[in-house]
MIMARLO-305592 format. One record per residue: residue in three letters; y negated, z negated, x of N, C-alpha, C, O in turn. Coordinates in steps of 0.02 Angstrom, whole numbers, plus 50000, padded with zeros to 5 digits. Each point is the difference from the previous one (the first is absolute). Example, Ala and Ser with C-alpha at 12.3 -4.5 7.8 and 13.67 -1.06 7.14 Angstrom:
<sites>
ALA502844961050660499415000049955499405000050045500014996750052SER499465006949930499414999750042499454996349961499454999250025
</sites>
This chain:
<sites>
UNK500605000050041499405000049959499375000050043499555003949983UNK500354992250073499385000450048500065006650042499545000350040UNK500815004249962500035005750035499385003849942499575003950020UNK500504994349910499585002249952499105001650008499615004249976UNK500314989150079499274998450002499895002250064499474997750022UNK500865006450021499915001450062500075009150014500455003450023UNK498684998749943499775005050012500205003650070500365005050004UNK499394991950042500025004150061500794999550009500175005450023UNK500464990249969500575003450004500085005649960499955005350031UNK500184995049907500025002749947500025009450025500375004850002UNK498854992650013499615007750027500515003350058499975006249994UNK500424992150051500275001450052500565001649955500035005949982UNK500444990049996500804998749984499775005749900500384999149952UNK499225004150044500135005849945500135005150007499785003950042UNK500784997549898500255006750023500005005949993499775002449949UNK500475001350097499825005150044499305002450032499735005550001UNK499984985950035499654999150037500375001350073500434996150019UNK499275012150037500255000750047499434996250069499415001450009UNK500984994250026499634996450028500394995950059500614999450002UNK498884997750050500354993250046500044994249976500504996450004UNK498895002349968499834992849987500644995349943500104993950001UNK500255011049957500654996949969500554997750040500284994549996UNK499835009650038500494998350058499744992850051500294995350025UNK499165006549973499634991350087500204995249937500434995750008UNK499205005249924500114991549952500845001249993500234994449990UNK500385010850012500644996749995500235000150038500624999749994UNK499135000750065500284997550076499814992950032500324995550025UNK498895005849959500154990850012500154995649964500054994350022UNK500065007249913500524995049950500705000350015500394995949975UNK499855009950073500474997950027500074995450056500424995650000UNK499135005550051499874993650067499774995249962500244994650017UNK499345005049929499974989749982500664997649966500214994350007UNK500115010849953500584996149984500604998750044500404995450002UNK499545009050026500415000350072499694990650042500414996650031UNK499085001849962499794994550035500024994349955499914994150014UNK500225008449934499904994649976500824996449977500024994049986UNK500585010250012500554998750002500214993850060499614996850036UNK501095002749961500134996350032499855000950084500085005950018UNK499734990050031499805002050047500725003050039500474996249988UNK499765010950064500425001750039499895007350035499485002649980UNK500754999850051499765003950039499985007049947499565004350001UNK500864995549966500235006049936499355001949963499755005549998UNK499974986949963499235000849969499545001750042499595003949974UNK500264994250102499805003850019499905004650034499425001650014UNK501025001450007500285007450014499845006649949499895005950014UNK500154989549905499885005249953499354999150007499795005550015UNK499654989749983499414999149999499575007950045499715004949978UNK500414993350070499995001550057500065010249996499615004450017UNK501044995749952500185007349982499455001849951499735005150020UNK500124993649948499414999049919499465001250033499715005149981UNK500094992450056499435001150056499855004750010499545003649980UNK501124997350075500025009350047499655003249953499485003250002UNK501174994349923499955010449962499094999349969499615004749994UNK500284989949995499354999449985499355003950028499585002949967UNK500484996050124499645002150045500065006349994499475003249996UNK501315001250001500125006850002499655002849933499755005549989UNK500284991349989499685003049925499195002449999499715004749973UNK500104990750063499094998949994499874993550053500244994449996UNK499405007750044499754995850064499364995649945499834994350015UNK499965008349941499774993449931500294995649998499704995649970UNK500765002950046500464993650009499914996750035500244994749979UNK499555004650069500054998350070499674992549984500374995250010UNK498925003649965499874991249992500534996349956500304995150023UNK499815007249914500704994049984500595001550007500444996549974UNK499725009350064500534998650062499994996250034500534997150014UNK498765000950022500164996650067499574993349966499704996550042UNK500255001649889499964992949975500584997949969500044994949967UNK500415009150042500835000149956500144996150057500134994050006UNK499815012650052500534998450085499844991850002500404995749982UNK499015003450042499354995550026500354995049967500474998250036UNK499514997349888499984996949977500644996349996500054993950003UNK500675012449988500584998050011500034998150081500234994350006UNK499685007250026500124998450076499774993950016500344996250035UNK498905001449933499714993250019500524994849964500064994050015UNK500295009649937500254994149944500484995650053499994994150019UNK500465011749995500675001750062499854993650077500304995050020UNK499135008350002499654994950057499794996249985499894996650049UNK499834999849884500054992649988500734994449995500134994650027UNK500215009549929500754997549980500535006150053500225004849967UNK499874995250067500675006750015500664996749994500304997050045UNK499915004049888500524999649977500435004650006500574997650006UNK499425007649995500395006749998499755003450028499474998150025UNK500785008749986499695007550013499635004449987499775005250025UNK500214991249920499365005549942499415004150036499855005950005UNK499864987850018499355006350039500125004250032499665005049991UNK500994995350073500155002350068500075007049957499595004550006UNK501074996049945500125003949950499715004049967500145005949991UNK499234989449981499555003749976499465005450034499845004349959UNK499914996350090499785001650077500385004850022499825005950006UNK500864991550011500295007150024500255004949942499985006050014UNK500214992649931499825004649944499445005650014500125005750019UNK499224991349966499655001549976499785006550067499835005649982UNK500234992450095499815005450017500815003550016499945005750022UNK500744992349973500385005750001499835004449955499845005550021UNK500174993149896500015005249944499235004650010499945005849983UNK499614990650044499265004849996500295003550051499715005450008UNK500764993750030500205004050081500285007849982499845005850013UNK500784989849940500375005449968499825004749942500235005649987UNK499314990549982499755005049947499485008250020499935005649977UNK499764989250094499685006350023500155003950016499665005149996UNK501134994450043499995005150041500595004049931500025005950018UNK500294993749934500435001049933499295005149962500065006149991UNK499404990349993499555002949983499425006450015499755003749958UNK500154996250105499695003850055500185003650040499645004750021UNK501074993950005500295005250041499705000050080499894994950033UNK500015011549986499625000450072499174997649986499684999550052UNK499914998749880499465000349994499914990650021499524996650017UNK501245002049972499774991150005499684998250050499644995049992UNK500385009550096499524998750012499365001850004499885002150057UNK499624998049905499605004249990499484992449977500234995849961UNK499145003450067499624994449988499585002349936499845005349973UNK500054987850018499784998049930499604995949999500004996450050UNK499485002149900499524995249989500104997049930499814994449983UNK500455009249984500154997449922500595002249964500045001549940UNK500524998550115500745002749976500554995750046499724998750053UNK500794999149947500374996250056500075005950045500005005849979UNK500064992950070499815002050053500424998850089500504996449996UNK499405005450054500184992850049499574997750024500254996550044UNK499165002949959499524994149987500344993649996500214995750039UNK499765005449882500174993149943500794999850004500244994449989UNK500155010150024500574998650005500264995950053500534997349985UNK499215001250084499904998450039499534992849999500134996050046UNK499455002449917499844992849976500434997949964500024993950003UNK500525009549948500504996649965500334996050046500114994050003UNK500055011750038500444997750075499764993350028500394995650016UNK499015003849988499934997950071499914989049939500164994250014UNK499465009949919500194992949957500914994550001500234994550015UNK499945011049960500824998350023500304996650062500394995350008UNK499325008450027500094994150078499894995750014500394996950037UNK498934999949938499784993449979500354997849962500284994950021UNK499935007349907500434993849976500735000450015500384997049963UNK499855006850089500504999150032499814995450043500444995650003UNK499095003350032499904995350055499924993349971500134994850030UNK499725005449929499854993249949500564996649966499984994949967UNK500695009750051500694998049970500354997850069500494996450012UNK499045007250031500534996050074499814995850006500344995650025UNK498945003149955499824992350037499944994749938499764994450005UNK500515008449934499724994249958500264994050015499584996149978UNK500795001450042500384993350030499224996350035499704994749989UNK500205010150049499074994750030499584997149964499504997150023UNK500705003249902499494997649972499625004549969500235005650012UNK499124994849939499245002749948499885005550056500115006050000UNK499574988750056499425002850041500385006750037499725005650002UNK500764993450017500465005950049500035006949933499795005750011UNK500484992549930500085005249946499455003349989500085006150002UNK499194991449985499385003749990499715002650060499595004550004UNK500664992250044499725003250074500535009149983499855005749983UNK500754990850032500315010249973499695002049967499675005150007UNK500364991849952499745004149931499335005150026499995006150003UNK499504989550013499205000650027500175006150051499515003350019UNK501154998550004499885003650083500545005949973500095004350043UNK500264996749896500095006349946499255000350010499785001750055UNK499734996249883499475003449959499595002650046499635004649984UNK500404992450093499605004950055500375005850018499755005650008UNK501054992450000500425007150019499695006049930499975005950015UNK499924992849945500005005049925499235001450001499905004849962UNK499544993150064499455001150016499915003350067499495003450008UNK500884995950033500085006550050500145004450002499765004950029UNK500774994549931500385006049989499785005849973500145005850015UNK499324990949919499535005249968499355003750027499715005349988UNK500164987950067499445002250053500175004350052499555003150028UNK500984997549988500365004450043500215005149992500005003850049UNK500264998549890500375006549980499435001949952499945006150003UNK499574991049951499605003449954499344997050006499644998449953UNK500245001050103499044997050005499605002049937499614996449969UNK500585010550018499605002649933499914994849937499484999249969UNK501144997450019500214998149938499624993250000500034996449950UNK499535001350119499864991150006499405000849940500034996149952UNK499425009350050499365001249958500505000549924499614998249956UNK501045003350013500124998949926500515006550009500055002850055UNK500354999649878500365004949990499625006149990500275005550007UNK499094993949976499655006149975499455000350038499525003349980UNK500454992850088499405002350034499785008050019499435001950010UNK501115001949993500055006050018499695005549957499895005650021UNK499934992049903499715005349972499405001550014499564996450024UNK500445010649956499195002450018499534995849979500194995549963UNK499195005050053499674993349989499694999849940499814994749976UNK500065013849981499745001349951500664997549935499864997249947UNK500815004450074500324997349959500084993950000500114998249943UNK499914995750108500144996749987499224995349962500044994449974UNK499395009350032499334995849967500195001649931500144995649959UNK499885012250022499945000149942500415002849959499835003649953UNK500964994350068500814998149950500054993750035499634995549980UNK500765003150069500464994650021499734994749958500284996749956UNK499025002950071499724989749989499755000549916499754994949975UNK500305010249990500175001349923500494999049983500055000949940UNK500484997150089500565001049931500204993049999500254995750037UNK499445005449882500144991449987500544994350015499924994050009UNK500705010449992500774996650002499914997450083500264994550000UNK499595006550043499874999050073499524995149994500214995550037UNK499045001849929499804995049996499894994749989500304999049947UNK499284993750076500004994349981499984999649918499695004349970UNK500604991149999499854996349951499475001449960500015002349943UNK499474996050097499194997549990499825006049973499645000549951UNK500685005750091499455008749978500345001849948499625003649967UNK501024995849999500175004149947499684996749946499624995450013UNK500505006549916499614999449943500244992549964500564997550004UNK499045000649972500084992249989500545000149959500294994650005UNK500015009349953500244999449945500924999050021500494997449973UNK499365006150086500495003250037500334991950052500434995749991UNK499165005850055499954994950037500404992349951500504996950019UNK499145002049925500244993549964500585003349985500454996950029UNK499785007849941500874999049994500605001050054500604999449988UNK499005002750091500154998450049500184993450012500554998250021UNK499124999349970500244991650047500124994349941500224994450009UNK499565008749923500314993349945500744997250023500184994850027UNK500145010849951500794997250015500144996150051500244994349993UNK499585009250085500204994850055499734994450002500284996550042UNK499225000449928499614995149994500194996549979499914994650029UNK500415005449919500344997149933500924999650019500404996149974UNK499755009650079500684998050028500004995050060500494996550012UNK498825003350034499974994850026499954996449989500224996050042UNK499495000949899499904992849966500714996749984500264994650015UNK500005012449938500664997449975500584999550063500534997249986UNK499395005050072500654998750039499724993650048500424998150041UNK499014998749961499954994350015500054993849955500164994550023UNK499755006349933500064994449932501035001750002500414995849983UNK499715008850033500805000649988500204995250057500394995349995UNK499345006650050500404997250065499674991950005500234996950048UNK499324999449913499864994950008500394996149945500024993950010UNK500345008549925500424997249979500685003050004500365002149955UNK499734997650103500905003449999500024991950082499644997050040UNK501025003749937500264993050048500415001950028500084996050047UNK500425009249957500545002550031499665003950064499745005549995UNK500304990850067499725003750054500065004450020499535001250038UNK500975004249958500285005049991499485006649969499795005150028UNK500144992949912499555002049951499605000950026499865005950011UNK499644987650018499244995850000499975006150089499465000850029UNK501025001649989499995003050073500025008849960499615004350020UNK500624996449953499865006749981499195002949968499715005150016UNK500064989749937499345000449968499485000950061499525003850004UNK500694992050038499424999750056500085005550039499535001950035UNK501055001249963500195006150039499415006449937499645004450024UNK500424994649917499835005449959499344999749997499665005249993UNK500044987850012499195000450004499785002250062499485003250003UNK500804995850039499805002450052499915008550013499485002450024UNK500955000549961500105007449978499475001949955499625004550018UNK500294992049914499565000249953499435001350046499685005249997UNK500184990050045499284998550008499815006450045499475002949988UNK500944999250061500055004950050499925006449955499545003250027UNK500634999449930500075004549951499265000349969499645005049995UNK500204987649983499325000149948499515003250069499775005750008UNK500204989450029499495001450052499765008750032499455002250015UNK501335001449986500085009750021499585002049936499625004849998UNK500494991249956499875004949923499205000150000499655005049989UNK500134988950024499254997250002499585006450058499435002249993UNK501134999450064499575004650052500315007349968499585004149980UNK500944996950016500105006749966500145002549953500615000849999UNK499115001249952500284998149914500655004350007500464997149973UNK499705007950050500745002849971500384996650012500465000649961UNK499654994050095500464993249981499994994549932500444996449979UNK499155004250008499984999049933500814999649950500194996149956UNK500035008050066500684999649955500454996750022500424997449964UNK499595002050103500724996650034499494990349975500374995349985UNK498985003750016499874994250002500014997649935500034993849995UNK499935011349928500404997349947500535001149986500074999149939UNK500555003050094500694999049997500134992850023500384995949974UNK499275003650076500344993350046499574994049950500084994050013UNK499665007249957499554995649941500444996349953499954994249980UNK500585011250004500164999249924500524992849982500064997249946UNK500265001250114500354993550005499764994049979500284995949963UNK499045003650070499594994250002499735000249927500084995449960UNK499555011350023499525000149937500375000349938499674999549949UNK501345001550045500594997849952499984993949989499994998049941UNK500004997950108500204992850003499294998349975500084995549959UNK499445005650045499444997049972499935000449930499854995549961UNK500345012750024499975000649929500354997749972499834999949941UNK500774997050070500664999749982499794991549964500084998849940UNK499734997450096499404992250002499585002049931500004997049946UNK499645009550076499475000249947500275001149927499734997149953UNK500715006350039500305000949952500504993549966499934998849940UNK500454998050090500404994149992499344995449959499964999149939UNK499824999850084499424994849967499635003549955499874996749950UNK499865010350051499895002249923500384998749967499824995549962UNK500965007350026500394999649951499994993649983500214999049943UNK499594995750090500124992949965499744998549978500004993849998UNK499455009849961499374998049959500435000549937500285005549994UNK499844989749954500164997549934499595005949954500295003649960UNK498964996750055499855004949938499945007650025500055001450060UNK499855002549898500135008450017499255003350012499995004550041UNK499574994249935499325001850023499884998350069499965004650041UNK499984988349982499984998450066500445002550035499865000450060UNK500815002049918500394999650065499905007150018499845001550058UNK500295005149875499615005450021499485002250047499965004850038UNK499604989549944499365001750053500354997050084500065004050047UNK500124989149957500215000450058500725002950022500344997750046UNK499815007049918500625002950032499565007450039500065002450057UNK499484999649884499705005850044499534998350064499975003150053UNK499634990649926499744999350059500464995950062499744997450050UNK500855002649938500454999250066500045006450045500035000150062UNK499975006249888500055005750027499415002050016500005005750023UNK499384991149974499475004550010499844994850077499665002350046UNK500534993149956499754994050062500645001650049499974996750052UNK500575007549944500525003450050499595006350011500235003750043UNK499344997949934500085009650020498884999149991499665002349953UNK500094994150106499235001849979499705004450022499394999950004UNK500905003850012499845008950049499975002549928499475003149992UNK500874996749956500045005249949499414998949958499765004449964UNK499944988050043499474999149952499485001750029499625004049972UNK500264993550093499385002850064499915007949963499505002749976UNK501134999650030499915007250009499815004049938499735005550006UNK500454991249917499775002049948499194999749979499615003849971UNK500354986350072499385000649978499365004350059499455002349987UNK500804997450055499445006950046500085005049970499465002850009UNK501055002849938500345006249984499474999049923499925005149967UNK499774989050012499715000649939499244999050024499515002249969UNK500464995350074499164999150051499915007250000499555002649968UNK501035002050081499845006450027499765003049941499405001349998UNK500965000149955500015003649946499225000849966499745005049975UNK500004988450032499564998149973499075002350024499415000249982UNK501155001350080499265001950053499985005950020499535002050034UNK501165003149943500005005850021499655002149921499495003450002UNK500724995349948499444999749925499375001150010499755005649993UNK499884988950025499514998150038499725008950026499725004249965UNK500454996350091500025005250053500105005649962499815005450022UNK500404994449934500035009349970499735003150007500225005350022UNK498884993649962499505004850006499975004350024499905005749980UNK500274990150115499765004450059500805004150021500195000650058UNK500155001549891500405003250014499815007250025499525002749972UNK500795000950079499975007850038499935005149948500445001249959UNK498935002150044500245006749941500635003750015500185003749953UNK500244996350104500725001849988500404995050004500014995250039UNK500555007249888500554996449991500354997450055500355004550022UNK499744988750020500304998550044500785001450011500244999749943UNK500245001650099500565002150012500264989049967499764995050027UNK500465005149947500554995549965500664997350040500064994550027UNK500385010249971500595000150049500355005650032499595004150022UNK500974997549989500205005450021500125006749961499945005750023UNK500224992849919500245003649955499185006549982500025005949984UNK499334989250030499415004449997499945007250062499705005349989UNK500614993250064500105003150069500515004249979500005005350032UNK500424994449926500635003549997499665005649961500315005350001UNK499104994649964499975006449971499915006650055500025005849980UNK499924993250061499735005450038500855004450006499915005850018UNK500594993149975500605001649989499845007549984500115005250031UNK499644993549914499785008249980499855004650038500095005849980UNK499594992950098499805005150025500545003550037500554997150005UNK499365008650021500605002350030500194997650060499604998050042UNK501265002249969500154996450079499485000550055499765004850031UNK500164989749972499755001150088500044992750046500414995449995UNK499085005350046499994994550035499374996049999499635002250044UNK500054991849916499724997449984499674995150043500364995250011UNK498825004450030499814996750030499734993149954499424997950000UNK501094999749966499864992549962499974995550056500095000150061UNK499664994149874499734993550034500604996450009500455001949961UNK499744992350089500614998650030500414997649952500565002549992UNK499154990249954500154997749954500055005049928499964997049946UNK500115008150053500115004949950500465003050041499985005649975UNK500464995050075500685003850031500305000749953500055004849962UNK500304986850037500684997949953500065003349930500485003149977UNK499044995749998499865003349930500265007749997500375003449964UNK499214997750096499995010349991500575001150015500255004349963UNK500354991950108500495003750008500594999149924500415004149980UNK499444990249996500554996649960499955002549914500324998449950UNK499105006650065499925001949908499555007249998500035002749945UNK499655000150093500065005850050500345005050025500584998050007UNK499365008650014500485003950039499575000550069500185003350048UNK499344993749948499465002450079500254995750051500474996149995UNK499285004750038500104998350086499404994950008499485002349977UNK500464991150051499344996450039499895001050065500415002650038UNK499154995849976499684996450101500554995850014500525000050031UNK499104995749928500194989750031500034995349936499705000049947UNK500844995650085500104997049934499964991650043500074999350061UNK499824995149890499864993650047500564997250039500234994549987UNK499975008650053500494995950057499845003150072499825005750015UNK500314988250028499624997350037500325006450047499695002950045UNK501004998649936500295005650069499685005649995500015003850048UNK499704997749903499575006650002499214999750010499575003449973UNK500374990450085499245000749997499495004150022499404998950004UNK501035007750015499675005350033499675003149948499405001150000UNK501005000349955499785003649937499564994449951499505003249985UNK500454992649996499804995249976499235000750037499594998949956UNK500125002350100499395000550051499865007549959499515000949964UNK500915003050045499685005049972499615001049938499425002149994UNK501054995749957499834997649930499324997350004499545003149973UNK500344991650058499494993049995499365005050037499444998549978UNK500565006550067499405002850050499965007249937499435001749985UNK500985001049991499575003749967499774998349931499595003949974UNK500654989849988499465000449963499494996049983499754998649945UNK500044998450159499334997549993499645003750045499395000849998UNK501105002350057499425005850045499545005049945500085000749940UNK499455002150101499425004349963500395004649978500545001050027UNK499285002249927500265005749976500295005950038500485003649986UNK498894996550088500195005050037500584996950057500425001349956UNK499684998050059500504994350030500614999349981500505000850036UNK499474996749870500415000149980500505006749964500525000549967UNK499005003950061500335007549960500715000550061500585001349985UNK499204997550074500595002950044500674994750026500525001050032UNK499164992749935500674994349997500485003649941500615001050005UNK498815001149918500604999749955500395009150011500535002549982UNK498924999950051500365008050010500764999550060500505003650003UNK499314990550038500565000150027500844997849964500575002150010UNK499224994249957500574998149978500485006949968500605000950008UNK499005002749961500085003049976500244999849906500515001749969UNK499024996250017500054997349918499775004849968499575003250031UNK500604999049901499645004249977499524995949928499655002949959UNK500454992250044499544995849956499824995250019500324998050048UNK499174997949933499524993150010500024996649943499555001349961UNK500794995250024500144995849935499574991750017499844997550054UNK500085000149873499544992350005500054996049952500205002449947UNK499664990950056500144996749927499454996650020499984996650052UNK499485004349900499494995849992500194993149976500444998349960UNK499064997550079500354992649969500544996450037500204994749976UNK500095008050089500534998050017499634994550058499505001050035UNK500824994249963499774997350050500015001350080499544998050036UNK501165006549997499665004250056499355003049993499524998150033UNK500465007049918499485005449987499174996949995499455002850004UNK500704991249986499384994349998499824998550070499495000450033UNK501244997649980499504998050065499925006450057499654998750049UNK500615006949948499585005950030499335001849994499615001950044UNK500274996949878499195000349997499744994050011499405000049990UNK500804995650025499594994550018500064999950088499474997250015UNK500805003850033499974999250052499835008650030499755000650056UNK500385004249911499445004750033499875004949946500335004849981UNK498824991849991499625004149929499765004150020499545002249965UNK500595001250099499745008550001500915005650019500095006050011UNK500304989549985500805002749999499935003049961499554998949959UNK500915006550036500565006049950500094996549935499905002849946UNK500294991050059500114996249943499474999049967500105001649942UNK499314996250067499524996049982499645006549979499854999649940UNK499925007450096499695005049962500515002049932499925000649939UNK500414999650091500725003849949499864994549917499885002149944UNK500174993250071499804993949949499575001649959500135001249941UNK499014999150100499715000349966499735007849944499585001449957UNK500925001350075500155006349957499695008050049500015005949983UNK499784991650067499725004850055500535004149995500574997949994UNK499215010750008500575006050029499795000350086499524999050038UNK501235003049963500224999650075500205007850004500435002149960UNK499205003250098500155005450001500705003250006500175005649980UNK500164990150048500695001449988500694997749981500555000750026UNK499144995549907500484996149978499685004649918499405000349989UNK500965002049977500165001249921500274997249948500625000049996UNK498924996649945500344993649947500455004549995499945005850020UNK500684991249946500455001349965500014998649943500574997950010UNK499325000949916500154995949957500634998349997500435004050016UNK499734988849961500644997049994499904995049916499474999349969UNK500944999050020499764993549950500074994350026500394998750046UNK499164996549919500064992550016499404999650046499545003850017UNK500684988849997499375000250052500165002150085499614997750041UNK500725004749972500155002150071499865008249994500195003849956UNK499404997850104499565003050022500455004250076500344997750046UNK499485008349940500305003350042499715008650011499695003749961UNK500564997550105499475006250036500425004850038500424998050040UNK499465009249947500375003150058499755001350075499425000550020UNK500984999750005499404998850078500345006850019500585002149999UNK498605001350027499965006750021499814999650036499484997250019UNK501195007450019500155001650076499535007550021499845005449974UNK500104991950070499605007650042500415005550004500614999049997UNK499105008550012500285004049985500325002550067499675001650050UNK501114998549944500035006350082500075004849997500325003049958UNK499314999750098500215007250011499445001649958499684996049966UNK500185012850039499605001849938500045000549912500544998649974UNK499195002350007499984999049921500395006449977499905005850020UNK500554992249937500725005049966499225005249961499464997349989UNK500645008450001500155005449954499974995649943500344994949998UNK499125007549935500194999849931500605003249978500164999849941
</sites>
């Protein structure tokens, strides 16, 4: 039932949603349950494996991977009871070992900044050695275990400094600099908390909030130490999880999965004591408001969604004398025109290839940031400028969606750009409207003539 109130899973785990981010939230629900089982080298070995395929999947993984690794390992070097960590460790960089080279072939070695790599494959390594070293010496005592431990996390920080210096500035330092100002540090799913939309943001972090509450109130009345050692194992995870989600919202989903334990057991309280209300008016009200004091992301988020509403009302007036582009389906009219190859805006790709017969530039991913530069320089370079970016590509149309928020901020960061004349309805000598319907706007772009002029 709390999987119910947890938007940002939801959003990932729907189907025939094609994507990474489903796979990182059921991979590390495989490493916490994996940790949270009985402690032996088996749980974490699988942990550990859960990891790898994690990393292989999407190097997005990589912080609650290594607050999965991190957290189980400290547990291990406080208590080393078993094998679990050693296990878990060498797991984690055999299977990223093996997956790469199963996956990649001769390309596995081939460096990377935002893909596993041997860089990072090679910090797996060099982590593992440490808590191998931390299994030879655990007999010395705390101090000897975190000293290994401490002289891995330098081996795995060399290792990256050594084989991928590139990668110390981030995974995406490498893009052009125009893409990375104006896509990369845009896309909302990659940012803090704080910048996405309030509405949003509150049904972001209700749940974990409310699963942190509830898996500490759990673990302060449970008496079976056993138990009272697992909870503390799960808040801890919790908290590691809330904290990624707070810096990167597309974690967001793995930090209300790992929620839903804590914020059950709470509701589970809240509900028990509604039902024990004798009369049916009261207990109604507090049975729903059990559900509304488990899930306050949903109310945050309704009541900003009736603020917005209220102020975009408000705001009508100064609406654009053209109909703004809506969603994709407005972009799709251009369908009509005949095949070609379409110099669209990046965030209108998906649309065109998937409901469309045309061809795009660039579409938003990060491996094509060559084309993505192109996209972004011609339609804020000058017109003249921009005639021989889009002639190169070789497109035979210039398509647009007024209203889009790329297309916004082209005219807002250069108001004498292609975009920004084109906007305000200026003709461009060699670009020709097309009519289309809807509100997307589109042009044939005329090419210079070769050779001499044909015979009537």
């Amino acid at each position: 039932l709390m999987v119910a109130f947890a938007p940002p899973l939801l959003a990932q785990m729907r189907p025939l949603r094609i994507d990474h981010h489903g796979w990182q939230i059921v991979l590390t629900l495989v490493a916490v349950r994996a940790l949270l089982a009985a402690p032996s080298w088996r749980t974490g070995a699988l942990a550990g494996a859960a990891l790898g395929a994690l990393l292989t999947i999407s190097l997005e993984g990589l912080p609650i991977a290594a607050a999965v690794a991190g957290i189980g390992v400290l547990v291990w070097a406080w208590r080393p009871v078993d094998a679990r960590a050693p296990a878990l460790a060498a797991a984690l960089f055999v299977t990223a070992a093996l997956l790469q080279a199963a996956t990649r072939g001769p390309a596995m070695w081939a460096p990377a900044c935002d893909a596993m790599a041997p860089g990072w494959i090679a910090a797996l390594g060099g982590a593992a050695a440490g808590v191998l070293l931390a299994l030879a010496v655990a007999r010395l005592g705390l101090a000897a275990r975190l000293a290994a431990l401490a002289l891995g996390g330098a081996l795995a920080a060399g290792a990256v400094a050594w084989l991928s210096p590139a990668c110390l500035s981030g995974p995406f330092a490498t893009l052009p600099p125009r893409v990375f100002r104006y896509w990369y540090v845009l896309v909302l799913e990659g940012r803090p908390l704080w910048e996405q939309e309030i509405d949003w943001a509150a049904v972001t972090i209700g749940l974990p909030v409310m699963g942190l509450i509830g898996a500490v109130r759990a673990r302060a009345l449970t008496v079976d130490p056993d138990a009272r050692a697992r909870w503390t194992l799960l808040i801890a995870l919790q908290g590691a999880a809330f904290a990624i989600a707070i810096m990167v919202n597309r974690a967001g989903g793995t930090a209300n999965a790992l929620a839903v334990p804590g914020a059950a057991t709470l509701l589970l309280a809240l509900l028990t004591r509604a039902r024990a209300i004798e009369h049916a008016g009261p207990r109604i009200m507090a049975t729903v408001g059990a559900f509304l004091l488990a899930s306050p992301g949903q109310i945050a988020s309704l009541l900003t969604l009736v603020a917005g509403t209220k102020g975009a009302a408000a705001e009508a007036g100064l609406a654009s004398h053209r109909r703004p582009c809506a969603n994709a389906a407005d972009i799709a009219t251009v369908g009509a025109l005949p095949t070609a190859t379409l110099f669209a805006p990046i965030d209108a790709t998906p649309a065109l290839l998937a409901a469309t017969p045309h061809r795009a530039i660039a579409g938003g991913y990060h491996r094509g940031a060559a084309a993505i530069d192109i996209v972004i320089h011609g339609f804020t370079a000058a017109p003249g400028d921009a005639r021989a970016i889009v002639l190169a590509t070789r497109a035979e149309y210039l398509v647009a969606c007024p209203g889009m928020n790329e297309m916004e901020l082209y005219r807002t960061v250069a108001p004498n750009g292609l975009w920004a004349r084109l906007e305000r309805g200026e003709r461009i000598a060699w670009l020709r409207p097309v009519p289309v319907k809807g509100p997307a706007l589109a042009w044939r772009v005329i090419r210079p003539l070769q050779g001499p002029p044909a015979n009537p």
